[in-house]
TORKOL-4160 file (C-alpha; in steps of 0.2 Angstrom, whole numbers, padded with zeros to 4 digits, m for minus):
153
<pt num="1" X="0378" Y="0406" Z="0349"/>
<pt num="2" X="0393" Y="0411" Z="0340"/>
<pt num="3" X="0399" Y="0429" Z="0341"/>
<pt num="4" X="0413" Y="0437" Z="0328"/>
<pt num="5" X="0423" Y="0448" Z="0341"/>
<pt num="6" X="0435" Y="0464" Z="0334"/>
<pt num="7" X="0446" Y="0467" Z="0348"/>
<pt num="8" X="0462" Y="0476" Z="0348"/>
<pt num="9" X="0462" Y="0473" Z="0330"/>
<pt num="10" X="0458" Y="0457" Z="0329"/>
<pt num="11" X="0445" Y="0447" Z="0323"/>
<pt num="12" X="0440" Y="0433" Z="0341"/>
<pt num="13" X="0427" Y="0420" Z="0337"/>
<pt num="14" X="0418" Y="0417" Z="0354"/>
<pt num="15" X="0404" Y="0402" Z="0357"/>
<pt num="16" X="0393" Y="0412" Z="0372"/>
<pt num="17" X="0376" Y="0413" Z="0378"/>
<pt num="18" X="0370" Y="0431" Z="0372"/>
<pt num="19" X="0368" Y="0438" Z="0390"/>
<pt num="20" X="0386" Y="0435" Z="0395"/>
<pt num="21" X="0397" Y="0448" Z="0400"/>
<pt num="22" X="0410" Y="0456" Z="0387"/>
<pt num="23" X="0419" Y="0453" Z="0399"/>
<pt num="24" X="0420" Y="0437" Z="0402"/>
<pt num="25" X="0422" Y="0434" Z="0384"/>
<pt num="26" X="0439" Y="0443" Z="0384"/>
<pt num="27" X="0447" Y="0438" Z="0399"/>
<pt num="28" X="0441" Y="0416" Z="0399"/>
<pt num="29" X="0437" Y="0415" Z="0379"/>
<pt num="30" X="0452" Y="0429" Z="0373"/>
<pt num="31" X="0461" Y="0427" Z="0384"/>
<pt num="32" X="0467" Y="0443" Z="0388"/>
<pt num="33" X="0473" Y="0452" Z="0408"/>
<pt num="34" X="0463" Y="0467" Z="0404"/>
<pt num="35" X="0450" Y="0471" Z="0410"/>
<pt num="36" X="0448" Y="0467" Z="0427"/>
<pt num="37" X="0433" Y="0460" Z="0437"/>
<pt num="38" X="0429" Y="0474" Z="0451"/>
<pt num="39" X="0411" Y="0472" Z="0457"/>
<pt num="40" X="0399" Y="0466" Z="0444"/>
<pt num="41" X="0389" Y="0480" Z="0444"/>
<pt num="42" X="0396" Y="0494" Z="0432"/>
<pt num="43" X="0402" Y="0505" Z="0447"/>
<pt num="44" X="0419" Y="0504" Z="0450"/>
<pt num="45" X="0427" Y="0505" Z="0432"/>
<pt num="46" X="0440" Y="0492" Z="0432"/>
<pt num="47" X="0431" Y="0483" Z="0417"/>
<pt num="48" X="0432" Y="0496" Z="0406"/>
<pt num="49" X="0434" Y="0496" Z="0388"/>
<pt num="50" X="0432" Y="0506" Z="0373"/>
<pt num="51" X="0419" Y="0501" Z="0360"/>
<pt num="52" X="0418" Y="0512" Z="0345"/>
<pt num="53" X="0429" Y="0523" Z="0355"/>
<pt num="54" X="0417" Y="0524" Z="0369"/>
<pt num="55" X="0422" Y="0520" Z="0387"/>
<pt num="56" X="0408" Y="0505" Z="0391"/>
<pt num="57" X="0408" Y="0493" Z="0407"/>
<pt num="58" X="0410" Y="0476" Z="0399"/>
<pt num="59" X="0405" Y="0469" Z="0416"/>
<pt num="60" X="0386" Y="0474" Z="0412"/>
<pt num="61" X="0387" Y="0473" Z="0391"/>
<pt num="62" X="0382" Y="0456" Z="0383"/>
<pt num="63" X="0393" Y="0451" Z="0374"/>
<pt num="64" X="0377" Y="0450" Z="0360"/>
<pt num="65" X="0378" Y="0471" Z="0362"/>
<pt num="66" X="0393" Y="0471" Z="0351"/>
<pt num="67" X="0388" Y="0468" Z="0335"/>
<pt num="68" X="0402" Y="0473" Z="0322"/>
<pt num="69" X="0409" Y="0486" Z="0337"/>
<pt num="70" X="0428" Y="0488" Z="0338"/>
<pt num="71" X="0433" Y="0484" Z="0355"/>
<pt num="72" X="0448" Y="0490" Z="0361"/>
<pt num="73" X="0457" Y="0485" Z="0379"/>
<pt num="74" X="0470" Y="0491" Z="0389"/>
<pt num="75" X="0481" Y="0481" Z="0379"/>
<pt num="76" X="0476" Y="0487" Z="0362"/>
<pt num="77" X="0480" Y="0505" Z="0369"/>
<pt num="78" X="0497" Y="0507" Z="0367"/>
<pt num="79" X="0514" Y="0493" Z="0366"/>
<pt num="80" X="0530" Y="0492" Z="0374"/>
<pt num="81" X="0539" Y="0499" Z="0361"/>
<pt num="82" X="0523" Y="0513" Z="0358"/>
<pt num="83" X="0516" Y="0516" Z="0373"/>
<pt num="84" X="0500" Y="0528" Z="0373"/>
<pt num="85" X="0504" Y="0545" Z="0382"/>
<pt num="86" X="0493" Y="0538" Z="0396"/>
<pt num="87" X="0504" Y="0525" Z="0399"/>
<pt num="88" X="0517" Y="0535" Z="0399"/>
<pt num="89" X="0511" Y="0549" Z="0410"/>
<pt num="90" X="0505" Y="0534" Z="0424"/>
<pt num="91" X="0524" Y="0528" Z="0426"/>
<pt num="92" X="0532" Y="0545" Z="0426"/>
<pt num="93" X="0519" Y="0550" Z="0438"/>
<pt num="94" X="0520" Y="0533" Z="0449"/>
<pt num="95" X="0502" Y="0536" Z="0448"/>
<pt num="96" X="0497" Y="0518" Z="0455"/>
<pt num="97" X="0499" Y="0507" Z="0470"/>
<pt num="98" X="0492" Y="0488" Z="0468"/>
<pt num="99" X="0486" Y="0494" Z="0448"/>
<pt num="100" X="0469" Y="0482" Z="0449"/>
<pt num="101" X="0461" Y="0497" Z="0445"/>
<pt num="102" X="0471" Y="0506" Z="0434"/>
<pt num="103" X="0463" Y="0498" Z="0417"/>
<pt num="104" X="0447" Y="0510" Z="0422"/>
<pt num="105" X="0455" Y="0523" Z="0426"/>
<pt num="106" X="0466" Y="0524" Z="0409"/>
<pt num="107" X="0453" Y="0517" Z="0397"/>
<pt num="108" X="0438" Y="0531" Z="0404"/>
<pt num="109" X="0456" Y="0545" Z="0403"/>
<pt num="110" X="0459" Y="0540" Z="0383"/>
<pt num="111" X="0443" Y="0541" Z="0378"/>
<pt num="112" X="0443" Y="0558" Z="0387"/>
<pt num="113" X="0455" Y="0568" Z="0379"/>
<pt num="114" X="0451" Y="0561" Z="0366"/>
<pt num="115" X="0437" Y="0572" Z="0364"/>
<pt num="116" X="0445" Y="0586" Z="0377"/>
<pt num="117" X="0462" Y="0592" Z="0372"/>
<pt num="118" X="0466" Y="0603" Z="0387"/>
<pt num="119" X="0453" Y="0601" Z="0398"/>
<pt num="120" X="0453" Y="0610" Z="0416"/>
<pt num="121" X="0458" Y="0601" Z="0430"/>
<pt num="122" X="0439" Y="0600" Z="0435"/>
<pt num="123" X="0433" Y="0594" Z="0419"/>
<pt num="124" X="0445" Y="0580" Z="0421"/>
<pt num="125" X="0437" Y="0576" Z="0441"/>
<pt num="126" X="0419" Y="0576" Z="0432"/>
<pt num="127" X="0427" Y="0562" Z="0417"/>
<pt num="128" X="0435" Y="0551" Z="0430"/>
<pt num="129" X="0421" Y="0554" Z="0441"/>
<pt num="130" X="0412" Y="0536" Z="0448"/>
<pt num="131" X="0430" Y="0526" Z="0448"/>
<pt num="132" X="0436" Y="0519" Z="0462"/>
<pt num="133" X="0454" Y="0517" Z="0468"/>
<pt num="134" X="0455" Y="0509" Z="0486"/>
<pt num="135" X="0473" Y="0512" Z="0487"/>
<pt num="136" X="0469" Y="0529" Z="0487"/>
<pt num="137" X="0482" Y="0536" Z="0473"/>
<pt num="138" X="0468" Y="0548" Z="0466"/>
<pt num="139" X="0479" Y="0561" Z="0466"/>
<pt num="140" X="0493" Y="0555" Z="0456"/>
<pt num="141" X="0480" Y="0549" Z="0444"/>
<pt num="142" X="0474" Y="0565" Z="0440"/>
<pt num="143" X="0492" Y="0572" Z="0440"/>
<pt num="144" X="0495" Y="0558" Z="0427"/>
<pt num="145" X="0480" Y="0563" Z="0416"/>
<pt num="146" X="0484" Y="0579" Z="0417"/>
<pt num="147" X="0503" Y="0575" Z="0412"/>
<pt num="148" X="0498" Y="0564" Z="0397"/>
<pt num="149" X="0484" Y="0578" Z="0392"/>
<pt num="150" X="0500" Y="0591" Z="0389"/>
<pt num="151" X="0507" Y="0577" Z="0380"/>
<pt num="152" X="0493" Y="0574" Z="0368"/>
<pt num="153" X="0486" Y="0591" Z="0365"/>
C-alpha cells in the first residue's frame, strides 16, 4: 500500500506493508539518520519521534498508525543555523559519548518541556525515565535538559 508521510515538514510518499515500522519507513524509504534502531522492542528510546507533538517509539508504530499525523525527527528539531535549545544545551554540556542514543533522549526532553516549563529536577528523571544510555552519560544528560529548560522557560 501506499502511505502519504508529513515528516519534518514535508510531504514523503512511502510504498509499505501497513505493519511495518515508522521506523523503517524513515530511515530506508526517507532516507533520513534519525532515528536509530536500538532493540525493536520500544524500550530503549533511540527511535523516538514526535507525532502530533507526542514522543512515540516508531520501532513499534506501523507505519499505517500515522494517518495525516505530523511526524517530526531529530532532524526536523532544530538546524545548524537554528538549533533547538536542546541541541544547544547537549554541546555546552558535552552531554554525550558515542550519541546512538541521544535521538531518544532529546526527542522524549522536547516534548517534555514542552509541556513543563520549569520542572524540578525529579520531574525531569520520571520524563526521561525507561531510556537507556550504555555509555553511562545520564548525568550530563539531565544537566543538559535542565540547561536547555532555563533556556526555554
Amino acid at each position: 500500500m501506499k502511505y502519504s508521510l508529513n515528516v519534518n515538514g514535508k510531504s514523503h510518499t512511502v510504498e509499505a506493508d501497513p505493519d511495518m515500522p515508522l521506523l523503517y519507513a524513515l530511515r530506508n524509504d526517507i532516507g533520513l539518520n534519525n532515528p536509530h534502531f536500538g532493540c525493536g522492542l520500544a524500550q530503549c528510546g533511540s527511535c523516538t519521534v514526535h507525532l502530533d507533538g507526542e514522543p512515540i517509539r516508531s520501532c513499534v508504530t506501523p507505519v499505517s498508525a500515522i494517518g495525516n499525523g505530523k511526524v517530526v525527527t531529530l532532524a526536523g528539531l532544530g538546524t545548524p543555523e537554528k538549533p533547538h535549545p536542546l541541541q544547544t544545551a547537549y554541546v555546552e554540556e558535552q552531554a554525550l559519548q558515542c550519541g546512538y542514543c541521544i535521538n531518544g533522549w532529546i526527542m522524549t526532553a522536547a516534548a517534555f518541556l514542552e509541556k513543563k516549563k520549569k520542572p524540578t529536577e525529579a520531574e525531569i528523571k520520571d520524563a526521561l525515565e525507561g531510556l537507556k544510555c550504555r555509555c553511562g552519560a545520564h548525568i550530563s544528560i539531565l544537566k543538559a535538559v535542565k540547561r536547555a529548560a532555563t533556556m526555554m522557560g
